[in-house]
N, CA, C and O of each residue as an XYZ file, in Angstrom:
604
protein
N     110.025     89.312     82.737
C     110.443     89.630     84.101
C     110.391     88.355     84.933
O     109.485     87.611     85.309
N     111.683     88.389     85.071
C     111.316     86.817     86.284
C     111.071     87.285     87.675
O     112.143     87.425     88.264
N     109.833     87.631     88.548
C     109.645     87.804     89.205
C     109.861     86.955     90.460
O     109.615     87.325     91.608
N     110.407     85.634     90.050
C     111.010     84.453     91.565
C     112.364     85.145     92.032
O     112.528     85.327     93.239
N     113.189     85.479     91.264
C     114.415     86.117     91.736
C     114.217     87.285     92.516
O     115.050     87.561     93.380
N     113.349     87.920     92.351
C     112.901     89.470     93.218
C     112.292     88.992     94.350
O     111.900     89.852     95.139
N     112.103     87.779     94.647
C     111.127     87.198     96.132
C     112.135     87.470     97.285
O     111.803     88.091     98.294
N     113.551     86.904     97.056
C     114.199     86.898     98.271
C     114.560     88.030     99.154
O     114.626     88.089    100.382
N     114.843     89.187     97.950
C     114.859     90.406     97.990
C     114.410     90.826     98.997
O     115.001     91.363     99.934
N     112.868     90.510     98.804
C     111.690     91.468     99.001
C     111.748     90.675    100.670
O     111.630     91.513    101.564
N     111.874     89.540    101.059
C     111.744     89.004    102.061
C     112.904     89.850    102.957
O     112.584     90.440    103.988
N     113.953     89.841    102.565
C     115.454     90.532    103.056
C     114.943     92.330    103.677
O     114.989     92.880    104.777
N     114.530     92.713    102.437
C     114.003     94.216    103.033
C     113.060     93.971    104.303
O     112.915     94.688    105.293
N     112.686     93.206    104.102
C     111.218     93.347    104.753
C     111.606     92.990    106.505
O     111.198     93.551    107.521
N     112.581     91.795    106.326
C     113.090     91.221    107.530
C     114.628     91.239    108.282
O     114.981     90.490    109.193
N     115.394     92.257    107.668
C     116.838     92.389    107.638
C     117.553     93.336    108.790
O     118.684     93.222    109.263
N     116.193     94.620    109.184
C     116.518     94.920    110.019
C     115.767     95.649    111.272
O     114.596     95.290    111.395
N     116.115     96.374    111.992
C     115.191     97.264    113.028
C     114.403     98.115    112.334
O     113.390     98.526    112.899
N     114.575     98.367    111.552
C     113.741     99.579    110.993
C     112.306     99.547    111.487
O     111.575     98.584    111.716
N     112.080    100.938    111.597
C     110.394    100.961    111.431
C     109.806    100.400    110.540
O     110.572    100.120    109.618
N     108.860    100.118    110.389
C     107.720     99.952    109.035
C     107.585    100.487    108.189
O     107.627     99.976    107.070
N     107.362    101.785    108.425
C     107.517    102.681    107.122
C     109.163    102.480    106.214
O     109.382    102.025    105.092
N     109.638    102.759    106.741
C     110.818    102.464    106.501
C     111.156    101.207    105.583
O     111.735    101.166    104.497
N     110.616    100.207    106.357
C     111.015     98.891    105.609
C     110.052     99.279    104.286
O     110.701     99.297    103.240
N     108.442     99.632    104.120
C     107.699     99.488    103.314
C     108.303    100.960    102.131
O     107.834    101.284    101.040
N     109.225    101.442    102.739
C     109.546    102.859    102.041
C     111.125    101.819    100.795
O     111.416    101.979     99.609
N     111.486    101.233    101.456
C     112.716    100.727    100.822
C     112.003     99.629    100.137
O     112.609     99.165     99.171
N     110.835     99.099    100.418
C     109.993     98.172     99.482
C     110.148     98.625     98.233
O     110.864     98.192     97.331
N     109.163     99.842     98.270
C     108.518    100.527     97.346
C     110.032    101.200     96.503
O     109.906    101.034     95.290
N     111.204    101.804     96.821
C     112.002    101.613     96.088
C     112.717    100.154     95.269
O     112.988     99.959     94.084
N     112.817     99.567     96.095
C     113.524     98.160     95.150
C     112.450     97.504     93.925
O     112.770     96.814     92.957
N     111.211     97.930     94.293
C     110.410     97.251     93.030
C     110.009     98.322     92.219
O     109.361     97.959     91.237
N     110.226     99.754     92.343
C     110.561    100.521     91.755
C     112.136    100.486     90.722
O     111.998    100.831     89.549
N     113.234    100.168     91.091
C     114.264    100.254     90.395
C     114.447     99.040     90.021
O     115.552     98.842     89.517
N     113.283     97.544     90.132
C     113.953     96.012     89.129
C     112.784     96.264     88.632
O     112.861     95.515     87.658
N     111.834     96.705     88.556
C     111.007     96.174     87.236
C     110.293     97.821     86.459
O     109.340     98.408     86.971
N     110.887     98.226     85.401
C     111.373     98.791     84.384
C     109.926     99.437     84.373
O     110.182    100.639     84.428
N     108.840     99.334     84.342
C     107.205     99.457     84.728
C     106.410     99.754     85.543
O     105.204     99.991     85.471
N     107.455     99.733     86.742
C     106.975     99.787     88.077
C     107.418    101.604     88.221
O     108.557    102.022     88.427
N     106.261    102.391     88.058
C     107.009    103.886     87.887
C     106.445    104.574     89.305
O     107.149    105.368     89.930
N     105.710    104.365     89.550
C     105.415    104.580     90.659
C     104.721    103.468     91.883
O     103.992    102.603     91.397
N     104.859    103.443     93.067
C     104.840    102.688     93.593
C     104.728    102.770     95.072
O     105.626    103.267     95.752
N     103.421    102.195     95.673
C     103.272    103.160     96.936
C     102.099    102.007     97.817
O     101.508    101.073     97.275
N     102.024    102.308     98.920
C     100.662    101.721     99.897
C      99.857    103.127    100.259
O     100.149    104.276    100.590
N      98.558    102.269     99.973
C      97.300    103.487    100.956
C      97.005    102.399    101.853
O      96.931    101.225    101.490
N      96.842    102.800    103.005
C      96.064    102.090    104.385
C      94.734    102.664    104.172
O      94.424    103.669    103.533
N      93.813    101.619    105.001
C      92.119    101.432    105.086
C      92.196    102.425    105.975
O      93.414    102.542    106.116
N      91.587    103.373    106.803
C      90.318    104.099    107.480
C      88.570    103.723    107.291
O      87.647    104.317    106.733
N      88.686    102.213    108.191
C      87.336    101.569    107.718
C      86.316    102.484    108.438
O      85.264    102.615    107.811
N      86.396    103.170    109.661
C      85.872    103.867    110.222
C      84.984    105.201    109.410
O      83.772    105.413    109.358
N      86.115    105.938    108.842
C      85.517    106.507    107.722
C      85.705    106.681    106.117
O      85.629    107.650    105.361
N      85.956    105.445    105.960
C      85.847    104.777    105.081
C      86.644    105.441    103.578
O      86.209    105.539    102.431
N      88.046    105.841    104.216
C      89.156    106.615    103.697
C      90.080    106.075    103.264
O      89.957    105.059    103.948
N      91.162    105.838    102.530
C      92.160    105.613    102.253
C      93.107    106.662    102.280
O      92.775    107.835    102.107
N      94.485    106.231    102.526
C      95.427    107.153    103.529
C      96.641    106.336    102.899
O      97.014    105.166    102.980
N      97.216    107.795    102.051
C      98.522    107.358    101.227
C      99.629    107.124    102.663
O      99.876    107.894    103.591
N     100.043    105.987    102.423
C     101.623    105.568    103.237
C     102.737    105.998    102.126
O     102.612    106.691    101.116
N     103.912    105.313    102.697
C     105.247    104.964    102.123
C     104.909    104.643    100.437
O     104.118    103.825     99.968
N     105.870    105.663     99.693
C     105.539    105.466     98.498
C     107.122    105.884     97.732
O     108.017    106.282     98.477
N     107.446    105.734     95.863
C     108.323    106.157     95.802
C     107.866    106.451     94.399
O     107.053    105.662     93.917
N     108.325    107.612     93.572
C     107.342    108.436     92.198
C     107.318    109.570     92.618
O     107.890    110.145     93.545
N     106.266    110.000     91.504
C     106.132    111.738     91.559
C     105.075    111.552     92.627
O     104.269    110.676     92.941
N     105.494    112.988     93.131
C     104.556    113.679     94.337
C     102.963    113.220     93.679
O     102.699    113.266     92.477
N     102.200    112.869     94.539
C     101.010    113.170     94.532
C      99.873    113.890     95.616
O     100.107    113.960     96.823
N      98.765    114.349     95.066
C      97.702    115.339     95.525
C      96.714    114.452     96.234
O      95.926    114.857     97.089
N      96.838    112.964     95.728
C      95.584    112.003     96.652
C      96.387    111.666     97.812
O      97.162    110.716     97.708
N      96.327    112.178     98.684
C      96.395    111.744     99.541
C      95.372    111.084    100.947
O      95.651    110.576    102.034
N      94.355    111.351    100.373
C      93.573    110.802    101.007
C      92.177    109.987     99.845
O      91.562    110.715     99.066
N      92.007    109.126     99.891
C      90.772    108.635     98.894
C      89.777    108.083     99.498
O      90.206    107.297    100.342
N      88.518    108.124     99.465
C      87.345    107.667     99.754
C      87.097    106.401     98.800
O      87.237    106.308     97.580
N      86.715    105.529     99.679
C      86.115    104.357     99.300
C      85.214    104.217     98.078
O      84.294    105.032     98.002
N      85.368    103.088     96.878
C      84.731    103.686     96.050
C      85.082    104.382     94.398
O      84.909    104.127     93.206
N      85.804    105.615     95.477
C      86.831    106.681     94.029
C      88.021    105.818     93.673
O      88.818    105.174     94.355
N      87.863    106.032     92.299
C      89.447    105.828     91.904
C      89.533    103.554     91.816
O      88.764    102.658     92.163
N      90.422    103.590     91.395
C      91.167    102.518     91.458
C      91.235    102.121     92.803
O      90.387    101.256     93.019
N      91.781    102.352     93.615
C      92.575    102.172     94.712
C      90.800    102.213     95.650
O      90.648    101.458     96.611
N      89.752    103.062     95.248
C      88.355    103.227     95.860
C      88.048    102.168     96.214
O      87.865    101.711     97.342
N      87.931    101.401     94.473
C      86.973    100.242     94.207
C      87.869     99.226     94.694
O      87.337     98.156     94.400
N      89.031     99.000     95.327
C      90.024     98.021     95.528
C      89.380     97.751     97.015
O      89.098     96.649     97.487
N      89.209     99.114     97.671
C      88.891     99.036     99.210
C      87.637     98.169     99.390
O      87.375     97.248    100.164
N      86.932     98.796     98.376
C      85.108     98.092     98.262
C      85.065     96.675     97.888
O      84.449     95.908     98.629
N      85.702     96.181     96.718
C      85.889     95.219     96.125
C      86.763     93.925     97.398
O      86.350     92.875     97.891
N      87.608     94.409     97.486
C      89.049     93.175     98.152
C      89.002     92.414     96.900
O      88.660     91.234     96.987
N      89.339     92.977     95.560
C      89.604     92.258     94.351
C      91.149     93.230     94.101
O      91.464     94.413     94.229
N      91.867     91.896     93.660
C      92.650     92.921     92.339
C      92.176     93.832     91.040
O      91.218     93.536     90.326
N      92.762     94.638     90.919
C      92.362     95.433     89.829
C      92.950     95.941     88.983
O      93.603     96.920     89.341
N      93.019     95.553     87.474
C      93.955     95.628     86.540
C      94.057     96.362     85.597
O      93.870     95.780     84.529
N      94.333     97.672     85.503
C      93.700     98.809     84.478
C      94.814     98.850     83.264
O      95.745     99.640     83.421
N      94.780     97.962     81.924
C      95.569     98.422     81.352
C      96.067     99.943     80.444
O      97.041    100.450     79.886
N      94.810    100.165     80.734
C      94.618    101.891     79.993
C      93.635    102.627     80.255
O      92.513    102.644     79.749
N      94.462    103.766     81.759
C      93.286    104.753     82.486
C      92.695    105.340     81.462
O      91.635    105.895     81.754
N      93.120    105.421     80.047
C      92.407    106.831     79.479
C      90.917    105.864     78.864
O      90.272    106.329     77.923
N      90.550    104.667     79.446
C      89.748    103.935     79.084
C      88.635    103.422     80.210
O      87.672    102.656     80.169
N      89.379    104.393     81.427
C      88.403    103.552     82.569
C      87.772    104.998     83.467
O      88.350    105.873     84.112
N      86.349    104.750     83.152
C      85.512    105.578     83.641
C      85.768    106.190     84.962
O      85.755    107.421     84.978
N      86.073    105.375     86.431
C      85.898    105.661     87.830
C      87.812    105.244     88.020
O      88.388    104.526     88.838
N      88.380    106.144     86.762
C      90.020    107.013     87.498
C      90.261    108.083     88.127
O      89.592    109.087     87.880
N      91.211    108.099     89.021
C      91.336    109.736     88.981
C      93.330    110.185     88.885
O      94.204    110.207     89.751
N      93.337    110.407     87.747
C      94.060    111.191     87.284
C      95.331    111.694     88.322
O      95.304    112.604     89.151
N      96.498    110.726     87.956
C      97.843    111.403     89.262
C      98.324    112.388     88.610
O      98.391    113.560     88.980
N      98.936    111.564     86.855
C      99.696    112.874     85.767
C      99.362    112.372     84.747
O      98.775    111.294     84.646
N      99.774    113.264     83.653
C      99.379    112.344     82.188
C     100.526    111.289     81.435
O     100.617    110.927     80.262
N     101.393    110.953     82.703
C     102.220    110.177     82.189
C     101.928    108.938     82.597
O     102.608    108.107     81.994
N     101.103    108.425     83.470
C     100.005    107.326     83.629
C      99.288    106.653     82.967
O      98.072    106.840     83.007
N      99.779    105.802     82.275
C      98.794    105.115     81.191
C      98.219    103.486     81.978
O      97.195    102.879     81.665
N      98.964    103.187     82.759
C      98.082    101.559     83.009
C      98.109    101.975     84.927
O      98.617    102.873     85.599
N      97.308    100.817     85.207
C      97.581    100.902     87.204
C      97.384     99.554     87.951
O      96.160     99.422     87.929
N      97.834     98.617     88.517
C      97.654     97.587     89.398
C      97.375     97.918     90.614
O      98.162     98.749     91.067
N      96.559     97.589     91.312
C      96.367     97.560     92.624
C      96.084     96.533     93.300
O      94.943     96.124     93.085
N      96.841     95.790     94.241
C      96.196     95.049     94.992
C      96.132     94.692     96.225
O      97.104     94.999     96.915
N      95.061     93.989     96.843
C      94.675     94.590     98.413
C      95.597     93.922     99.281
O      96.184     92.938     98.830
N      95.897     94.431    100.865
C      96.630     93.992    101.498
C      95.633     93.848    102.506
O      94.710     94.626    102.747
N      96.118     91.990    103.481
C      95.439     91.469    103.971
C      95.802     91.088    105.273
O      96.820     90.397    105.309
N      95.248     91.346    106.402
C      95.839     90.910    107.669
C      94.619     89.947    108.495
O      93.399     90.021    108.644
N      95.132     89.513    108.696
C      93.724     88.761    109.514
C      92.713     88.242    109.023
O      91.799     87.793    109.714
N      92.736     88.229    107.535
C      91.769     88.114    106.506
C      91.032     89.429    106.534
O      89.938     89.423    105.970
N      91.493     90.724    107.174
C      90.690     92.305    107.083
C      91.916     93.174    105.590
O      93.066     93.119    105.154
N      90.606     93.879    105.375
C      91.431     94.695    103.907
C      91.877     95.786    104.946
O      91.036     96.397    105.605
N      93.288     96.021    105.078
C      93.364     97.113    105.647
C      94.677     98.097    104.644
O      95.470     98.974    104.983
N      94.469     97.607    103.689
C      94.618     99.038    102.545
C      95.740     97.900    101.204
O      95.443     96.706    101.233
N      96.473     98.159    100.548
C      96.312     98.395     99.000
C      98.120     98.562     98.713
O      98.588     99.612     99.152
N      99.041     97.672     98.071
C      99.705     98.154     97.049
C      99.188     98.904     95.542
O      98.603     98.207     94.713
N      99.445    100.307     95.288
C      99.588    100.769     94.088
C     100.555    100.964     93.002
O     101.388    101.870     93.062
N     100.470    100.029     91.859
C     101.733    100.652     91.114
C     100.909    101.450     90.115
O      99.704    101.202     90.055
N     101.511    102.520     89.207
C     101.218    102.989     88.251
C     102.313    103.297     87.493
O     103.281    103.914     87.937
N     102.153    102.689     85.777
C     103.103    102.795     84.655
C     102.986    103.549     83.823
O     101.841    103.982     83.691
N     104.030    104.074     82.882
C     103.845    104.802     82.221
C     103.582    104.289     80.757
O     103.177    104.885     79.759
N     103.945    102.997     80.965
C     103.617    102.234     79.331
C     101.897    101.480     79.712
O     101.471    101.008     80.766
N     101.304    101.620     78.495
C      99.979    101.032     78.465
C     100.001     99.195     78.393
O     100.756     98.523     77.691
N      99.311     98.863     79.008
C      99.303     97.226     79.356
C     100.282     96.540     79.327
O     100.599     95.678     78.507
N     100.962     97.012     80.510
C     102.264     95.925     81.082
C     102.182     94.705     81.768
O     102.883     93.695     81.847
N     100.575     95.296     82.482
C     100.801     93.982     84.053
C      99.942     92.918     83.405
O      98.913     92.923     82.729
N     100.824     91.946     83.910
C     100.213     90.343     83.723
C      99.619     89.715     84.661
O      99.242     90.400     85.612
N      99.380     88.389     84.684
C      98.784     87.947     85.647
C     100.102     87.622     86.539
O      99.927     87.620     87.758
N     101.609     87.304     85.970
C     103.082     87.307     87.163
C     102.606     88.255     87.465
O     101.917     88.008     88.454
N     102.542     89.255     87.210
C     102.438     90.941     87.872
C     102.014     90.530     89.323
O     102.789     90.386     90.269
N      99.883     90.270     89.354
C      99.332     89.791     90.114
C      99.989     88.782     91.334
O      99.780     89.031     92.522
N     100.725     87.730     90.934
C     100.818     86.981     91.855
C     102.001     87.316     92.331
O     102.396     86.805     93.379
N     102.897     88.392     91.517
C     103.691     88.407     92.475
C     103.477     89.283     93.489
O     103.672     88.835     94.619
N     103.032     90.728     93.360
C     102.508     91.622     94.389
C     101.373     90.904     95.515
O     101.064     91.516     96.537
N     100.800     89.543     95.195
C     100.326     88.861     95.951
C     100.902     88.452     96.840
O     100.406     88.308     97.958
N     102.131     88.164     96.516
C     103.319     87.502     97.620
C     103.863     88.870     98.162
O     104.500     88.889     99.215
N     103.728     89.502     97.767
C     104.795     90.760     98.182
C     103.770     91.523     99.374
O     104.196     92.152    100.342
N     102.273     91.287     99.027
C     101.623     92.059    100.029
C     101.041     90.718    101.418
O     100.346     90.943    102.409
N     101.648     89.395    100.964
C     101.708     88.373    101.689
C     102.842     89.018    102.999
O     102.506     89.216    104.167
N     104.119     89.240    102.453
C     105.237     89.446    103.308
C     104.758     91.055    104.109
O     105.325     91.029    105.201
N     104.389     91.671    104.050
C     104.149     92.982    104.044
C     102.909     92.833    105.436
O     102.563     93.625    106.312
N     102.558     91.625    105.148
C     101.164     91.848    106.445
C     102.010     91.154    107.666
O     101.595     91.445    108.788
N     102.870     90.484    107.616
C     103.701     89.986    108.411
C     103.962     91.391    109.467
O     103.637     91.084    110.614
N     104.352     92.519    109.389
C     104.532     93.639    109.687
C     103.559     93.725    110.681
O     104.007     94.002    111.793
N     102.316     93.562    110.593
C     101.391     93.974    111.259
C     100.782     93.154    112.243
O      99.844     93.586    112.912
C-alpha cells in the first residue's frame, strides 16, 4: 500500500469545503475505507475526560452497539489511558477486547491530538488477521495530524 499517494486526498477532504466536521470526518472515514482493501471498518471516538467516556463519532462499517466506552475497556479504553498506539494483530488473542462481530480479526487505534490533549482516537478494524504495519501507524499519524486541524 503506498500510503504517500492517499496523503493529498486526505488533506483535500479535510480542507475542500464548508462542510461541517462531521461531515468532513464522515467522508474521511469513507475514502480510507474504500483505498485500503483492510480498512473494514473505520470510525473516531471522542474523549469525555470529565467522565472519562469515549463517544463513538463519524464512522463508516457495520453498525455498532459501543457506542459509548469507558476508559480503560477495550482497545480504544486503553488508547484513552495510554495516548499510545495500539496494534492488535489478532483480537481472538487479546485479553482486554470487546467484541464488535466475529468478522474482526485485527484493530489499530490511534490517538488524536490537539493541543498536545488526547481528545479521542481513530479506529480501524479488519477482517484479515495482521495487516497493520508500522506505514499503517504513521500514516493514520498524519491523518489524525490533519484531523486536529479541525479543532
Amino acid at each position: 500500500m503506498n500510503f504517500e499517494s492517499l496523503k493529498p486526498q486526505v488533506i483535500t477532504i479535510l480542507t475542500s469545503s464548508n462542510a461541517e466536521r462531521d461531515i468532513k470526518l464522515k467522508n474521511l472515514c469513507q475514502f480510507l475505507s474504500d483505498s485500503v482493501d483492510y480498512y473494514n471498518w473505520v470510525g473516531f471516538y471522542f474523549a469525555n475526560h470529565k467522565n472519562k467516556t469515549l463517544h463513538l463519532g463519524p464512522y463508516v462499517g457495520a453498525e455498532t452497539e459501543h457506542t459509548t466506552i469507558p476508559f480503560g475497556k477495550g482497545i480504544c479504553g486503553q488508547v484513552a489511558e495510554s495516548n499510545q498506539n495500539f496494534v492488535v494483530p489478532d483480537v481472538a488473542a487479546q485479553d482486554n477486547y470487546i467484541a464488535c462481530s466475529f468478522t474482526v480479526k485485527s484493530e489499530i487505534v490511534v490517538p488524536l491530538f490537539v493541543d498536545g490533549d488526547n481528545i479521542g482516537q481513530i479506529d480501524i478494524d479488519s477482517h484479515v488477521i495482521n495487516p497493520f504495519t508500522e506505514a499503517d501507524e504513521l500514516f493514520l499519524e498524519f491523518v489524525n495530524q490533519e484531523v486536529a486541524k479541525l479543532f
